[in-house]
N, C-alpha and C positions, 0 to 999 in steps of 0.2 A: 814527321808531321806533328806541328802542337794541335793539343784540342783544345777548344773551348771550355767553359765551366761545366755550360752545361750537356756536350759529350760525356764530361768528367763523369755527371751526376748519371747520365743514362748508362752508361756503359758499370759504373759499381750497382747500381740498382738493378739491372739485368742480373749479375749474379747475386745480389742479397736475395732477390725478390726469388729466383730460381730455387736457390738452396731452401728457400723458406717454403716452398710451393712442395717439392718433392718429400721435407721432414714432417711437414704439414700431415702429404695422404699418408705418409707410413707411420706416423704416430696415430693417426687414427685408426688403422688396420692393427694395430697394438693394445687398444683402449678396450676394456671387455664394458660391457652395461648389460642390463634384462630387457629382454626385447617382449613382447605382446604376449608368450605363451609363462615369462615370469623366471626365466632361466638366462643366466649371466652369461654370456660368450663374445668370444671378438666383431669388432664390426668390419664385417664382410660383405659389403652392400657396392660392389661394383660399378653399378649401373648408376646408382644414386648417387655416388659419388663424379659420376659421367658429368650427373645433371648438376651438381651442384657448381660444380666446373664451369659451365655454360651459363650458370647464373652468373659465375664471375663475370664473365666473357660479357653480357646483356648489361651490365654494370658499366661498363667500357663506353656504350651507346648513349646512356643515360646521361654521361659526364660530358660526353660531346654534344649532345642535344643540349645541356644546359650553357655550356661555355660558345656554342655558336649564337645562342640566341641572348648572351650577355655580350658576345661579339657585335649582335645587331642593333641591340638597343640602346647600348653606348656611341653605336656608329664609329668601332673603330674596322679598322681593314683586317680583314678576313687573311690577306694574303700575306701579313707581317705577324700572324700567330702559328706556332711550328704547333699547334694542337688541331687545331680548325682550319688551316691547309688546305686545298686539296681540291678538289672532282666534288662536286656535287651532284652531275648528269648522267647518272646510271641506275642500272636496273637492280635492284636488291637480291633480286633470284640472282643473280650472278653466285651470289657465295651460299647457295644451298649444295651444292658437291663440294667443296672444300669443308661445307660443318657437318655433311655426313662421314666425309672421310674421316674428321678429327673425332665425332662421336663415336666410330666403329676403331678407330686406332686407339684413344682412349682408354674407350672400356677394356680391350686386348692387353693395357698397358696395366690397367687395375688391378683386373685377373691377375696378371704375373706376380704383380708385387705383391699379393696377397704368399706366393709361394718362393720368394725369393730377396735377396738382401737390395737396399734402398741404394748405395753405391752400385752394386751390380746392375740394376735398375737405370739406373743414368747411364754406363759406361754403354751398356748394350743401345744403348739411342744413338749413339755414335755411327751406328750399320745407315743410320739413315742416309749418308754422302752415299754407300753402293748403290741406294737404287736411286737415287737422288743423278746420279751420271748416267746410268741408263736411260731413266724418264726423260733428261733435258735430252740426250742425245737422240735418243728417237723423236719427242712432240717439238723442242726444241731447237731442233738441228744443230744441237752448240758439237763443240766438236771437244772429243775427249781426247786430249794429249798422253804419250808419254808419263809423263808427269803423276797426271789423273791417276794411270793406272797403277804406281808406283805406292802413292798416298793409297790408295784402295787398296790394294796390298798389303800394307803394313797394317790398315785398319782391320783386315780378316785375321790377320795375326794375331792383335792385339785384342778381338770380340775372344777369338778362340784363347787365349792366355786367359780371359777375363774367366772365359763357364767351365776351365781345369781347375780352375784357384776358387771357382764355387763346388764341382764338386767333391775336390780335397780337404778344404773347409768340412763340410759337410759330415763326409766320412771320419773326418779327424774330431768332429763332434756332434754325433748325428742331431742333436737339437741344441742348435746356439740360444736360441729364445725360447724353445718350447715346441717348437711350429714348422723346422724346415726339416726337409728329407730330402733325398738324394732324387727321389721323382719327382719330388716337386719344386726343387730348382731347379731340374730341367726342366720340365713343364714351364715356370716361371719365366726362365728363360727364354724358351723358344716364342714364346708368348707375344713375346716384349719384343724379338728380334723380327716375327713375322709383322707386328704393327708397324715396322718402321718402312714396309713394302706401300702400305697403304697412306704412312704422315709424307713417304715422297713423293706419292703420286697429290698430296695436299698442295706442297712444297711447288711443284712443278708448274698446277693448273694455278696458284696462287701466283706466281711470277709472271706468267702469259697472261693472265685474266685481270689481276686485283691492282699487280705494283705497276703494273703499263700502264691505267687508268688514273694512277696520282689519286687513290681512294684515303680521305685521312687514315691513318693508324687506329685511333680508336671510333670510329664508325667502320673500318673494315672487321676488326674482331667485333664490334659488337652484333652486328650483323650475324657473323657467324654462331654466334652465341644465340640470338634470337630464334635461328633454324634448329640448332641444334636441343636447344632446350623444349620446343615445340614438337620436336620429333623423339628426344628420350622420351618426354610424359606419356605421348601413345603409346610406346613400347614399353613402356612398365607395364601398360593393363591386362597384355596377352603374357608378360613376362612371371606375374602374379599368379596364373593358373599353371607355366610349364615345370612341371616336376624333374627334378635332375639330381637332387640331394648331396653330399657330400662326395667329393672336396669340393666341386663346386659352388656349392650353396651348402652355406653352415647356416640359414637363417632359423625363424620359427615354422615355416611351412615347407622349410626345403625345397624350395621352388625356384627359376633362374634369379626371379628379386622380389622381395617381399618390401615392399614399400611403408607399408603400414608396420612393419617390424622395425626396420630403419628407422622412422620418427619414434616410436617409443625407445627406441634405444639411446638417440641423441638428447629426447628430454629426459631420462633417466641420469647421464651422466652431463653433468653441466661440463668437465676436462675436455669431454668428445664434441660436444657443440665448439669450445673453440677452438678445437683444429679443424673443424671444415667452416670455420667461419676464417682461421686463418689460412687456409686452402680458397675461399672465394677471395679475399683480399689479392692476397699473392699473386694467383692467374691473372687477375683484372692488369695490374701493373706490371706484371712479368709480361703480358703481351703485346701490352700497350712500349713499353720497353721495348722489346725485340723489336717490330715493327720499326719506330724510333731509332735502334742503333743503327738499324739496316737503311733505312733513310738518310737517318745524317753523316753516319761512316761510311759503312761498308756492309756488304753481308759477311763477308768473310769475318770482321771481327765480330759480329753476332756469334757467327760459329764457332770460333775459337774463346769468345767470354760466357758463351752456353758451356763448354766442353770443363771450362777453370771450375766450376761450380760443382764438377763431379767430385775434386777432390775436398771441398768442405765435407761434400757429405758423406762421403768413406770417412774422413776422421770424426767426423761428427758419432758418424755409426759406432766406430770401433771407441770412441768416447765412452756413450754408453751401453754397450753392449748389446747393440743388436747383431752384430757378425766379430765373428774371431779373424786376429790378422793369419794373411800367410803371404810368402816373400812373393807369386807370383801376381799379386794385385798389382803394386807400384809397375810392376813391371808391365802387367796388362795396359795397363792407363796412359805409362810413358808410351808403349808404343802406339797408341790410340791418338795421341794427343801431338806425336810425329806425323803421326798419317794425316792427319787432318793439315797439318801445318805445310806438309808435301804438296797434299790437294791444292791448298788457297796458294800455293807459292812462296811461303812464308820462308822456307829453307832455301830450296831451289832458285 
């Protein structure tokens, strides 16, 4: 099948914008500054980095409210622009469970990477297809083949090759950066692999609810952005008084987030402002992209030009030394990147 130009441009910009989005939060999880009590340490701000995300995401809304309404006042047709597309006759609450979902998967996904490697990080997002079958097949009714189960297979294979070759790693260097240990890339791990229960059940109720409705691409994320950024803020202010302390919280008040810690930290360091400004960039276009491939392709190649993006950023990593190689990664990844390929049909 030939693509278009601009397939061409969404489908590389899916993964630049990917790779850029995940080196983004893990360079900032790297970046030390003084936070309010005057003492220099990593930024560990979970939550706030949740919210920063969802700023991206509320970016997305912004860009379609201005391009629909330069749609209008030119008076050109709304239904010959692949931006402004779409459904305008729905309820907005529609996408308040899919941006709690993505808010609670999220953070869970923060958490981890705070104790685990930024390639490991992406590979373990791959678990997402296991419950990603389950959920369509029970809300769904899609039916899981042969096949199905094969690709899922290979993909448990290839998670579990992926957290051997983290905890070998590990043990063969108890601190690659300074910062991991052997609990807490499991921890990190598990983390990250339990969020992917809750982005399928995103995944699911967004197929039934959001792509049925013909909702443009960027008012569907922005939307969820809107919810989701409305509902971190509340929960920073009870998150501010709950004490938890380390590992969890390495803030100045050792609390689940210290918010007011957070912004002194980011004006302190002008390096750290921009990666979570290149962290809001990235999301904004990385979703507005996905949504896009998945529209004008296919899903499946969303999901197999999501999965290519993992191996930038293993070499990226082992570039600069955020993780040491060991031979069963490639090996993790390949089988991961088979499984998935099983899934969509791509071999079979």
């Amino acid at each position: 099948m030939a693509f278009t130009p601009y397939q061409i441009i969404l489908a590389v910009g899916l993964v630049f914008t990917g790779f850029t989005n995940t080196i983004s939060i893990k360079w900032a999880d790297n970046i030390e500054s003084a936070g309010t009590d005057g003492k220099v340490r990593k930024f560990n701000h979970p939550f706030v980095q949740a919210l920063i995300m969802f700023l991206g995401e509320f970016m997305c809304l912004l860009v379609f409210k201005i391009a629909f309404k330069y749609h209008m006042k030119r008076q050109y047709s709304v239904e010959d622009s692949r931006i402004v597309n779409g459904n305008q006759k729905f309820n907005p609450l529609l996408f308040f469970f899919p941006a709690i979902c993505d808010m609670v998967a999220s953070t869970l996904m923060y958490i981890g990477l705070n104790f685990t490697y930024a390639s490991s990080y992406q590979m373990l997002r791959g678990g997402v297809i296991i419950f990603t079958a389950i959920l369509s097949k029970m809300f769904l009714r899609r039916k899981v083949t042969v096949r199905h189960w094969m690709g899922i297979l290979l993909i448990i294979v290839g998670l579990c090759v992926v957290g051997i070759s983290d905890l070998l790693v590990s043990k063969k260097s108890t601190q690659v950066d300074g910062s991991y240990t052997t609990e807490g890339i499991i921890t990190g791990d598990l983390l990250i692999f339990v969020a992917q229960i809750i982005t399928a059940a995103q995944m699911v109720y967004e197929e039934k609810y959001v792509v049925a409705n013909d909702i443009p691409a960027l008012q569907a994320v922005g939307w969820e952005g809107v919810f989701g950024m409305v509902a971190m803020s509340l929960l920073l202010i009870p998150f501010y008084f709950i004490k938890v302390g380390e590992p969890l919280a390495s803030n100045s008040r050792g609390s689940l987030e210290d918010f007011p810690d957070a912004i002194a930290q980011i004006v302190n360091n002008k390096i750290l402002f921009a990666a979570l400004m290149g962290n809001v960039v990235s999301i904004a276009f990385f979703n507005f992209m996905g949504i896009s491939v998945t529209k004008e392709i296919s899903a499946t190649s969303r999901m197999i030009l999501d999965s290519l993006r993992t191996f930038f950023i293993w070499t990226f990593s082992l570039a600069v030394g955020w993780q040491a190689f060991h031979f069963l990664q490639p090996i993790g990844f390949g089988t991961l990147l088979i499984g998935m390929c099983v899934y969509n049909n791509m071999i079979i």
